[in-house]
N, C-alpha and C positions, 0 to 999 in steps of 0.2 A: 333450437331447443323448444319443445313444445312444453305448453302452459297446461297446467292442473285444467283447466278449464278446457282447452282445445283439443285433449289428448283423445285419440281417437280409439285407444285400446280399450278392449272390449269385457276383460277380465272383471271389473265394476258389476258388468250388465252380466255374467255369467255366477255371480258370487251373491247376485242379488237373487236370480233366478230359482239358484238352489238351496239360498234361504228360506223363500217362501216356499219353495215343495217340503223342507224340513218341516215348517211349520203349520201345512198343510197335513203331513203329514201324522204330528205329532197331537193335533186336534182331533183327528179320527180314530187314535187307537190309545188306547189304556199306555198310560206312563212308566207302569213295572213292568207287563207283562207283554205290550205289543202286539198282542194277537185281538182281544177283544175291545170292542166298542168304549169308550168312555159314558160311566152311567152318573160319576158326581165329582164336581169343580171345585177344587179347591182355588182360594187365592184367586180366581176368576181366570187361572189360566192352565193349573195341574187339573189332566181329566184321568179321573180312576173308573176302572171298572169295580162293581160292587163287589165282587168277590177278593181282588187284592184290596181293597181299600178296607176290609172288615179283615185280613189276614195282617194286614198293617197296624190295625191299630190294637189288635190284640194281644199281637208281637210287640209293643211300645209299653202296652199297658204287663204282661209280663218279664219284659223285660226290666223296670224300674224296683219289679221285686227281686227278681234276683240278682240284679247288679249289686242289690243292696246288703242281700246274704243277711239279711233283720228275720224275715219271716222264719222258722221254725217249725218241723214235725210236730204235731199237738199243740200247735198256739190258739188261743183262743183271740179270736178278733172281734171287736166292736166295731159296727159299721154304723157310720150316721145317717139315717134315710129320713129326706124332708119333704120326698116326692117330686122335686124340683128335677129338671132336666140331667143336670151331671150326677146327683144321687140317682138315679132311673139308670142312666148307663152303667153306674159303676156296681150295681146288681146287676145287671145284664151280666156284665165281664167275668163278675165272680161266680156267677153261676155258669157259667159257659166253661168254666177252667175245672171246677166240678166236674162236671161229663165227659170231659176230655180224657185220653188213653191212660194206662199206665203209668206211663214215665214222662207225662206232659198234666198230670192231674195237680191241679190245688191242694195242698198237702194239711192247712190249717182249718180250725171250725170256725164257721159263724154265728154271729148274734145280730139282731139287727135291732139299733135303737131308734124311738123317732121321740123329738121333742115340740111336744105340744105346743108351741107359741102364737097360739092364737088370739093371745088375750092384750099384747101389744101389734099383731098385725089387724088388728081391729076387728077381727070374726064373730061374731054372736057363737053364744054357747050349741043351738043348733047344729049349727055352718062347721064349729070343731066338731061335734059328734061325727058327722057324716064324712067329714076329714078324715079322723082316725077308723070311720070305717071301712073308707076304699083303701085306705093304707095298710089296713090289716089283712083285707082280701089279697091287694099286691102283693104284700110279703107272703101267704100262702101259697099264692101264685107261683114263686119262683121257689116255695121249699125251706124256707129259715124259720127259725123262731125268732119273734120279736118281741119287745119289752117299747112301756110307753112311760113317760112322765113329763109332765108341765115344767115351763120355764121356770115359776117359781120355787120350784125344789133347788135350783142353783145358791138358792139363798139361804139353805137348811144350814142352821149351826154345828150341828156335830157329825159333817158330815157322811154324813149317811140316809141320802134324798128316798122317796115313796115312788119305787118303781114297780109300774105293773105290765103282767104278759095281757098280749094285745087284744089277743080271744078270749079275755073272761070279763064277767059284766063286772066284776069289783073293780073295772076303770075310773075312777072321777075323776070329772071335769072341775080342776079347782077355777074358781070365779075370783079366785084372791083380787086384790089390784096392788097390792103392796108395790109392783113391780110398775106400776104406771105410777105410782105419787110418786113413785124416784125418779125416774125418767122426764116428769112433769119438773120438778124438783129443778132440774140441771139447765144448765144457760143456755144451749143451741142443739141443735139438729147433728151434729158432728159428735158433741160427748155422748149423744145418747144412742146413738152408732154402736160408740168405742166399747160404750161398758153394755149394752147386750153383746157385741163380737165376745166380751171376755165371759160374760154369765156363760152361755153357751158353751163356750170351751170348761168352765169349771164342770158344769154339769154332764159334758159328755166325761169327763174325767172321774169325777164321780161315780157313776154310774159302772164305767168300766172295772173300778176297782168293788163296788159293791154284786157286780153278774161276774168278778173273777178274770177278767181281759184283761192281758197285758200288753196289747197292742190294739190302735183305734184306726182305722178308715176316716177320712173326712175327701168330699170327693171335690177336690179345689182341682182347679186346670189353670192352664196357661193365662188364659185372660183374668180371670182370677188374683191368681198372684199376681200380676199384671196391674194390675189395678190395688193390689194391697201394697206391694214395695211403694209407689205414690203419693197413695195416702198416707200410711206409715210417717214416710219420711216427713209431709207436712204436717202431721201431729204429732212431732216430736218423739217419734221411736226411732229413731233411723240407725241406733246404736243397738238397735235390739233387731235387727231383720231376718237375722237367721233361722229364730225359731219360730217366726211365722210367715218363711217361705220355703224353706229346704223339704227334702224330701220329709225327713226327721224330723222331730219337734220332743228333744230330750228335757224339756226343762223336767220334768217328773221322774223321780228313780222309777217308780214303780209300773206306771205305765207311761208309751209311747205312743203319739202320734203320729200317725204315718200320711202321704198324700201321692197315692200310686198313680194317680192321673193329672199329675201336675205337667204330663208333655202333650196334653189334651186341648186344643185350643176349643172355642164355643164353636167356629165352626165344622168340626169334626165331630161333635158332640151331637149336634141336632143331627145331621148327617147320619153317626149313627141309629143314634133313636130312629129314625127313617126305613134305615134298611132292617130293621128286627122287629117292623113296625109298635115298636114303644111309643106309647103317649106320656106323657110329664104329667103326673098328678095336680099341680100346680105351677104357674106363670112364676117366671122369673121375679125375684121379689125389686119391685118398682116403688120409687119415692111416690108419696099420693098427692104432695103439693111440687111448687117446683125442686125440678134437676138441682137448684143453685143451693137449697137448704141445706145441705152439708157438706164438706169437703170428701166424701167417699160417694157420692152420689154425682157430684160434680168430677170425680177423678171416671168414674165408668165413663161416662157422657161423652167425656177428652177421650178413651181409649179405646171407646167403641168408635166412635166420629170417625178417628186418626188413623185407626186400621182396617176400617171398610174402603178408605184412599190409598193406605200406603200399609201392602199388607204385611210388611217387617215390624209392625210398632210394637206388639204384641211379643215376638218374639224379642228384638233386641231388648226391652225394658226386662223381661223375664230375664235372658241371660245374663245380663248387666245386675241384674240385680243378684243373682247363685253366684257372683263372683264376691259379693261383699262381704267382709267377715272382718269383724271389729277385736281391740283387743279385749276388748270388757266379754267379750263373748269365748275368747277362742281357752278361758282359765277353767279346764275340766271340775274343779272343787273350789264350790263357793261354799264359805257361811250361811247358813239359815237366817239370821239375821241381816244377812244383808243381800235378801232380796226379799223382791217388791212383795207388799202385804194383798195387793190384790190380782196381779200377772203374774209372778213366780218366777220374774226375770232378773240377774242380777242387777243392782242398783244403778242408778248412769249419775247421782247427784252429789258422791262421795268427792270433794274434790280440795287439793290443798292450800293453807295460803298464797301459796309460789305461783298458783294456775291460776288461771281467768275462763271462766266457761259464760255459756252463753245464761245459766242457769241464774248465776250472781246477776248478771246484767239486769237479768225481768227482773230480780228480787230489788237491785237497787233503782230500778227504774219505779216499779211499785212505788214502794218505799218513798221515793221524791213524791208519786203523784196521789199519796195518803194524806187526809186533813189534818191529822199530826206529826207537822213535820216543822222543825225550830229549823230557820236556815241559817244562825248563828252556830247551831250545834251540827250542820250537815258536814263541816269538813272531818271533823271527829268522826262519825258514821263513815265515812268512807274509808277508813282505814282499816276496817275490818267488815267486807262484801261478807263474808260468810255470815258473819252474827245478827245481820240485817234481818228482824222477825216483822211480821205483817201481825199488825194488833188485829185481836177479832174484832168481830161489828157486833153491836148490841144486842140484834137477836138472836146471837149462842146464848148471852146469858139470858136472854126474857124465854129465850126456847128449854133452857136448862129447868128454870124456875118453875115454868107452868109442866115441865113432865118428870119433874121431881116424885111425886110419886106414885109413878108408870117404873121409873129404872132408877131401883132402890141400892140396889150394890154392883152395878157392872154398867157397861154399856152407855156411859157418862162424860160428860167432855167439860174440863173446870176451864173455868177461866185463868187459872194459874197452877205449873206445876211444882210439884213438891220440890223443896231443894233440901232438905234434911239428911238425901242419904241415907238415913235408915232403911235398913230391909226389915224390921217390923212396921216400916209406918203402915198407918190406915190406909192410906192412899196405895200404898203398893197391894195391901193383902183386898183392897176393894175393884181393884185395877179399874183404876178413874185413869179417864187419858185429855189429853188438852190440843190445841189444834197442833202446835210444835210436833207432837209424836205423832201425829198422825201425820203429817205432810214427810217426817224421816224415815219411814217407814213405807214412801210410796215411789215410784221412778216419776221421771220428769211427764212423760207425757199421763201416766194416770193421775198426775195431780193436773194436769190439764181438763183433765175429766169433768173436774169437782169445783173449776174458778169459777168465782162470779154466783155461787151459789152458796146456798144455806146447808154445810155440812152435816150439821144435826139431823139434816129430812135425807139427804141425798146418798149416803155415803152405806154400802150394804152391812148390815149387824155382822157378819162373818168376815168381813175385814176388819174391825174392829176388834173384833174376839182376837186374830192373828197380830194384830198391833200390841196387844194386853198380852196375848202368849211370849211376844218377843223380849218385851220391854221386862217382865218377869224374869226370862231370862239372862237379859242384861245384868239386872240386878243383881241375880247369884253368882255374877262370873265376878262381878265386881266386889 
C-alpha cells in the first residue's frame, strides 16, 4: 500500500499546474467581463476593468433604490453634501442617473444642502468662507440648487433654522460659539462625538421639512455603518441600531432618511472618485489629538487596521449588523411621550419591577458610590432599583441662582419637583423642570451624553422645550 507521502501519482502535480494557469489567468483579465485588462483591485485580489467596475457600482447604487420602491415620481430629495469623499460620489451618482435614457432616468428632484460646521472643526471664519465657496461652484458644477446653514441653526427653538441659497451674498457666517461651550461643557471626547452626530441629523431634518423634502440622502457606506453598529453598541445604543443603519431611517413621520450607498465600501469609493476624475473637497474628517480620545475614533482605527489585513471585517460587521432588529424597535406606533426628547427613538429605560436591566445596575451602583449614602438605610434602597434618584450636586443650584435672572419663566431646572398634582400649579404653567424629568425623558445612551457634567451648561434649550412640551402633556392626560 503506498503512503500519502510515497505515492507516486501525479494528479497533485497536475491540479496544481492548472491552478496556477487559473490564477494567472484571472490576474490578466477583468473579473466580469474577461475580455479586458484589469485597471483596479479590489480586496488586493479582484482586478476590474474601469468600465465594468463603474457599470457595477452604478447598478449597486440603483439598485438599493429601487429594491426599496421608497423613491417616488415628484419626490423631492435633500442631499447632504459636506464635500467629503462619499458626499462627492454620491453627486456624481445622482447626477449621472439624470442623463441617463428614458426608462433608466432619475425620476425625483434635487436639493443640495451643506452644513456649515466649521466652527467646531476648528476653521477660521476666512477658511469657511472659501469652503462654501468651492462648494457652491461644485454644486453648479454638477446643476443643483443648493441651500446653506451653520451648525448652530440645529439648536433653533421653534424649529424653523436660517437657511440660505448658496449663490447670494445674504450668507452669514454665524461666529456663534454656543455650540462649543456645550461641547466644552461635556465629560470626554466620545459624548461630544454623540451629540454633534445628533445636532446634524436634527438639522438636516429640519431643513428638509422647512425646503419641503420628504425624503434625505446622507451618503454613509459600508465602512461607515461599519464603524457605527460598533460604536453604537459601546455607547449604549445597541437597542436602537436600526435606524442608524438600515437603509431607512423612519423615526420622523414626515420625513425620511435614506442611505443609497450603504453597499459602498471606502474602498470602491476613492476608486470611484478616480475614474471620473473627482477630487473631495475635503480630507476625511480625522481626530486632531490621539485616535484613542473617543470611542468612535478608536472604533475607525480597529476597522480600518482590521480590514486593510482581513478584507471581510467590513463586510461581515455590516451584514451582522442589518440582521439586528430589537423588540423595542420592531412596534410601528409609539407614543410621543415616550420617546427620547433629544434622538426621537423610542425609549429603552421603561422597565418593570419584575425586570433587571442593566440601567438600575449603574443607577444602583451610583447610588452606593454617592457621598450620601446611610449604609444602615442601604438594604431598604434596594428594594426598590427603580426609585433610586441621584441628588444633584451644588452647582445646579448656585448655576440656578446666579442665572435667575437671564430665565425668568421657562428654561429652568428646580432643585425640587412639584408634587401637588395641580394642573394649575405655577410650576406647571412656568414649565420649570428638575433633573428627574429630564433624565425620563431621555434613552439610556443620550443620558450618557450628559454624565459627569454640569446639566445646566451642557444640555441643548430645545431639548428642554421638548421635555416641558411633554411633561405638559402628561399633565392633561392626567
Amino acid at each position: 500500500m503506498c503512503s500519502l507521502n510515497t505515492c507516486s501519482c501525479d494528479f497533485n502535480d497536475d491540479f496544481t499546474t492548472k491552478f496556477d494557469e487559473v490564477q494567472i489567468l484571472d490576474s490578466e483579465l477583468c473579473k466580469k467581463c474577461r475580455i479586458d485588462k484589469p485597471e483596479i483591485i479590489l480586496r488586493k485580489k479582484d482586478g476590474y476593468c474601469k468600465g465594468c467596475f463603474l457599470i457595477n457600482l452604478t447598478h449597486k447604487f440603483r439598485a438599493a433604490l429601487g429594491k426599496s420602491k421608497i423613491i417616488h415620481r415628484g419626490d423631492t430629495v435633500l442631499v447632504g453634501y459636506c464635500g467629503r469623499e462619499n458626499s462627492t460620489a454620491l453627486l456624481h451618482l445622482i447626477k449621472s442617473g439624470l442623463n441617463e435614457v428614458a426608462n433608466k432616468k432619475i425620476i425625483f428632484n434635487v436639493v443640495i444642502f451643506f452644513i456649515d460646521d466649521g466652527s467646531v472643526e476648528g476653521y477660521t471664519v476666512n477658511e469657511r468662507k472659501q469652503l462654501l465657496e468651492t462648494i457652491t461652484e461644485q454644486t453648479k458644477t454638477f446643476g443643483f440648487v443648493g441651500y446653506t446653514a451653520s451648525l448652530e441653526e440645529s439648536l433653533c427653538e421653534n424649529g424653523i433654522p436660517n437657511i440660505y441659497p448658496m449663490d447670494t451674498p445674504e450668507v452669514v457666517i454665524d461666529e456663534n460659539e454656543v455650540i462649543l461651550n456645550i461641547l466644552n461643557s461635556l465629560a470626554d471626547d466620545s459624548a461630544k462625538e454623540e451629540l454633534l452626530r445628533r445636532l446634524r441629523h436634527r438639522l438636516l431634518i429640519l431643513a428638509a421639512r422647512k425646503l419641503k423634502c420628504n425624503k434625505i440622502f446622507v451618503a454613509d457606506g459600508a465602512t461607515n455603518i461599519a464603524i457605527n453598529i460598533l460604536s453604537d453598541i459601546s455607547l449604549g445604543r445597541g437597542a436602537q441600531l436600526s435606524p442608524d443603519i438600515d437603509f431607512s431611517d423612519t423615526r420622523y413621520l414626515d420625513v425620511m432618511l435614506l442611505r443609497p450607498m450603504r453597499d459602498f465600501t471606502r474602498e470602491e469609493i476613492i476608486h470611484y472618485l478616480n475614474c471620473n476624475n473627482l477630487n473631495a473637497l475635503r480630507s476625511s474628517k480625522k481626530s486632531k489629538t490621539s485616535t484613542l480620545t473617543s470611542i468612535q475614533a478608536l472604533t475607525n482605527k480597529f476597522i480600518s487596521q482590521l480590514d486593510s489585513q482581513f478584507h471581510g471585517t467590513v463586510s461581515t460587521v455590516y451584514r451582522t449588523g442589518g440582521k439586528l432588529l430589537t423588540e423595542l424597535l420592531a412596534c410601528q406606533s409609539v407614543e410621543v411621550n415616550s420617546l427620547c426628547a433629544l434622538c426621537n427613538i423610542p425609549l429603552d429605560t421603561k422597565v418593570t419591577n419584575d425586570e433587571m436591566s442593566a440601567l438600575q445596575a449603574t443607577s444602583f451602583s451610583a447610588f452606593l458610590s454617592s457621598d450620601n449614602v446611610d449604609i444602615n438605610n442601604t438594604k431598604e434602597k434596594t428594594n426598590n432599583l427603580l426609585n433610586v434618584k441621584l441628588e444633584e450636586e451644588e452647582q445646579v443650584s448656585h448655576s440656578k441662582k446666579n442665572n435667575q435672572n437671564k430665565h425668568t419663566d421657562s428654561n429652568i431646572i428646580n432643585e425640587k419637583q412639584c408634587t401637588c398634582n395641580n394642573k394649575e400649579c405655577k410650576k406647571y404653567m412656568t414649565q420649570s423642570l428638575c433633573l428627574d424629568d429630564i433624565l425620563k425623558h431621555l434613552c439610556y445612551s443620550c443620558r450618557l451624553i450628559f454624565r459627569s457634567s454640569d446639566i445646566t451648561k451642557s444640555i441643548p434649550v430645545f431639548v428642554l422645550n421638548a421635555i416641558q412640551t411633554k411633561l405638559l402633556s402628561e399633565n392633561r392626560l392626567n
